[in-house]
Every structure is written in C-alpha cells, then in structure tokens.
N, C-alpha and C positions, 0 to 999 in steps of 0.2 A: 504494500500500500504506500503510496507518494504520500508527501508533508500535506498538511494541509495549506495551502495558497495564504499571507498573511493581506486580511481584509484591507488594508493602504496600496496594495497594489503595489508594494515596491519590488515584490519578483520575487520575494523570498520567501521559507516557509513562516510562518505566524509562531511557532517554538521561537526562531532564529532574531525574529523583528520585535512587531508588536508585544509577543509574548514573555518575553523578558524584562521588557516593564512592565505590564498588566499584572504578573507574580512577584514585582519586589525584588529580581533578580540582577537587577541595573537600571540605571534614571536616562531619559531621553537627557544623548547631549549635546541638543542643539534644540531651537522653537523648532523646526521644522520637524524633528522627530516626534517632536512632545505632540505635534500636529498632529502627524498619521497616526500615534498611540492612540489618540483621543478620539479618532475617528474611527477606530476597529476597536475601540472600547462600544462607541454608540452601536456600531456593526455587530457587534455578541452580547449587549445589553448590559456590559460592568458601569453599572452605574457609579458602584465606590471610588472606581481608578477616575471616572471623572471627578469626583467632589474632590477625591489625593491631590490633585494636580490644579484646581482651581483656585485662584491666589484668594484668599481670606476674606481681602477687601470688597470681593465681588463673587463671592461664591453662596450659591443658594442654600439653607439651613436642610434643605432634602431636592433630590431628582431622582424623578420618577418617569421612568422612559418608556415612551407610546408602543407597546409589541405588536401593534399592525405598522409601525413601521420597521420597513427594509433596508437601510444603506447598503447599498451594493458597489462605489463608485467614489475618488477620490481623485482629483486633478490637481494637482499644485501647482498654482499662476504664475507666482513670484513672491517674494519678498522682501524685508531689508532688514540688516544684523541679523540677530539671533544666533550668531555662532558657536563656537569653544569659547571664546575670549570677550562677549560680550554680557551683558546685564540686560538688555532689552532688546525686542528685537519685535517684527512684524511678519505675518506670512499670508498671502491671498490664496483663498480655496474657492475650488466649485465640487459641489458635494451634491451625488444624487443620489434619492431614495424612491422606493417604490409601495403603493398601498394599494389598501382593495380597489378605493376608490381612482385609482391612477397611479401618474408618475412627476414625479417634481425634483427642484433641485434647491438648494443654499448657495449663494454665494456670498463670503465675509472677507473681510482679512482682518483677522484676528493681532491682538494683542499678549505678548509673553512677557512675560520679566523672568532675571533667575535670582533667586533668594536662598541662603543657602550651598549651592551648587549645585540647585533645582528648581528648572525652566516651569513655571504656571503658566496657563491662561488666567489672562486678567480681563479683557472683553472683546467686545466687536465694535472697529473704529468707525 
C-alpha cells in the first residue's frame, strides 16, 4: 500500500509533511509550512492543531468545523517573509472545498508571526 498523499498537495506523503506537525513531532519552519499544516488540519478535521497554532490574540475560545465540508485543494499565490530568519511574514492562498450543496473556494492571504520559535496564524489581511 503507497503513503497516503499529504492533503497540501506538496507531493509528499502526509506521515513525511503535514503529519509531523499535526502529532507534535516538529513545528512548521516557515509561514508557509504552518500554511499547508493548517490546511490539511481543516482537510482531516484536527481542529486542536488549529487552535495550537492560532496566535492568542486572535484565536477563537472553541472551533468547531462544518463535516459537510471537503477541502480537497490548496494553491499557494505568493507571499512575503515568513522564512527561517524572520518574525513575521505573509502568505496568499486559494483554497477549494466541496459540499453537498456544490463547490467553492477561499481566497486570503493570511497573517503569521513566530513567537517562540513558533510560526501562528494571526489573521486575514
């Protein structure tokens, strides 16, 4: 049996990527990592690793995530910082999901800071 595909779509299996940070076993390190974690967290429905990763300031007291939806799809626009060496950084997504009722998409670019030497989401610019 092959890996399982990791939902961000970066080519790799989901143990190898995403899944490494979703169990606590390493910190995304870079926004853009923390990006695709957070999006194959909404994709298998770990709501925890989202709130772990949410900066303080702006994170919701509970998330509770919609099980008719599907994300299946993860594009990354661009950027600016976010690197190994930076504190703050920016990333542009197009995110599509799918429901009974159809198919739709998100597009943000998102806000990171690292605090720590752990990259959050802080919001949508």
């Amino acid at each position: 049996m092959s890996p399982t595909r990791c939902p961000c779509l970066s080519g790799e299996s989901y143990a190898a990527c995403c899944g490494r940070f979703h169990s606590g076993e390493a910190v995304a390190p870079t926004a853009e990592r923390l990006m695709r974690s957070r999006f194959s967290a909404y994709a298998i429905g770990d709501a925890d690793y989202l709130l772990q990763t949410w900066h303080p300031s702006t994170k919701p007291a509970s998330l509770e995530l919609d099980p008719g939806i599907r994300w299946y799809r993860l594009d990354i626009l661009g950027g600016k910082r976010g690197g190994l060496l930076d504190t703050e950084g920016t990333v542009e997504f197009r995110a599509f999901y799918r429901t009974d009722a159809g198919a739709g998409e998100q597009h943000e670019l998102s806000r990171f800071t690292r605090v720590g030497g752990r990259w959050l989401y802080v919001d949508a610019a």
